[in-house]
Steps between C-alpha positions, in 0.01 A plus 500: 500500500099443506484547881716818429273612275183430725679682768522782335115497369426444875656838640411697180138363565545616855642844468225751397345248801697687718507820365137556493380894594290568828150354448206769481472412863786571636542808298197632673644401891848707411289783374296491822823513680641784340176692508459443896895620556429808326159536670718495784782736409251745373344522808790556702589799252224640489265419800282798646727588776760518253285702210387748704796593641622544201191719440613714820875562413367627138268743721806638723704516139274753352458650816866554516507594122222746554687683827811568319343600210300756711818583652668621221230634345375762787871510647378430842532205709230246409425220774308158492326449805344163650161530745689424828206576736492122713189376587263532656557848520566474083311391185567113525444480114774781434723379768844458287305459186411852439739712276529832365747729322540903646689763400621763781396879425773760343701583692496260722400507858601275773336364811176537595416773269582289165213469230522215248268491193404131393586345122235292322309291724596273763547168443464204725682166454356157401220325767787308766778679395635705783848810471751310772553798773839558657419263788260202465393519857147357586450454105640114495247176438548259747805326475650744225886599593583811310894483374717761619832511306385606273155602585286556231304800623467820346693794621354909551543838580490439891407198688150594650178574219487897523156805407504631171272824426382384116305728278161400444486277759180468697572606900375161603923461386627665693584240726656262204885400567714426187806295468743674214767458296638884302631592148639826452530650115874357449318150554668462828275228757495588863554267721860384312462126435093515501357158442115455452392141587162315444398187598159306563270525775197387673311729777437447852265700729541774236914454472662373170742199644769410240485142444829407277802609581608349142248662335669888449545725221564813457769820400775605600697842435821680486584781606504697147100292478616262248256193589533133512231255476523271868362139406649289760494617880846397543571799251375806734 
């Protein structure tokens, strides 16, 4: 009965033993861990590339807010129109970065002799941040492969950049080529299934060259304009 006894004094002397709490120690190396894994996380959520183009599909958002808006307003069709004039002949700076809301003059006239008045100011997206064109060709980094189905590029009114006469513009202008994508005052987008993509850049002998094919964002639009928010490139 005594060695019982002493048994039991031995494991009830052991116990809190081994159920001690982390030492002050080793409390401090699983905070360190837990700090450097969210370190980490946080910078693959919110990294530059990442913020900015964030930054850019909030610009094209209140672009697109603005142009409808107008739209209605004036009852007129209301475009948003990207610089499209390729270097070297272009602005390298405005080169698919350049953007500015117009509204055609009432009535309307088509062709040529069509006069657009601009909205606001223009606005250019974020330093490296580059408007994907229809085709990505000779605007791929080295080694970049562009996917194709789907592609996430941004769709406009016609394939090539074309002249637009805009009030107020200086004649040195003239010569300026605009992508574009209409609203008319119903809210319908022109071309049907328009999709605006972004996506990060560096420049090459005066070129933006997108460098991450996984790095895309953008809009894209139905037919009545209703928009959706593109975060993934598999989503255009």
């Amino acid at each position: 009965m005594t060695v019982l006894l002493s048994d039991h004094n031995f494991f009830a002397t052991m116990a809190p033993r081994l159920r001690r709490a982390f030492t002050l120690v080793e409390l401090m190396i699983v905070i360190g861990l837990i700090a450097l894994l969210l370190g980490a996380v946080g910078l693959s959520l919110s990294g530059p590339g990442v913020s900015t183009l964030a930054s850019a599909q909030n610009t094209l958002a209140s672009l697109v807010a603005t142009a409808r808006a107008q739209a209605a307003v004036k009852q007129t069709e209301t475009r948003i129109l990207i610089y499209g004039t390729r270097p070297p002949a272009g602005d390298s700076g405005k080169f698919l970065r350049y953007l500015r809301v117009v509204t055609a003059d009432t009535p309307v006239v088509t062709g040529a002799g069509a006069r657009w008045t601009p909205v606001g100011t223009p606005v250019s997206l974020p330093s490296g941040i580059c408007i994907v064109p229809t085709t990505t060709s000779g605007l791929l980094a080295t080694g970049v492969v562009w996917p194709a189905n789907p592609a996430p590029v941004s769709t406009f009114l016609a394939a090539a950049a074309a002249r637009y006469t805009i009030a107020g513009d200086p004649a040195t202008s003239a010569a300026d080529t605009y992508y574009a994508l209409q609203f008319t005052p119903d809210g319908v987008i022109t071309p049907v299934a328009a999709k605006l993509a972004v996506a990060t850049t560096t420049v090459t002998n005066g070129l933006p060259q997108f460098t991450n094919a996984g790095a895309v964002r953008g809009l894209s639009f139905r037919t009545s304009g209703a928009v959706t928010r593109v975060n993934e490139p598999g989503s255009f």
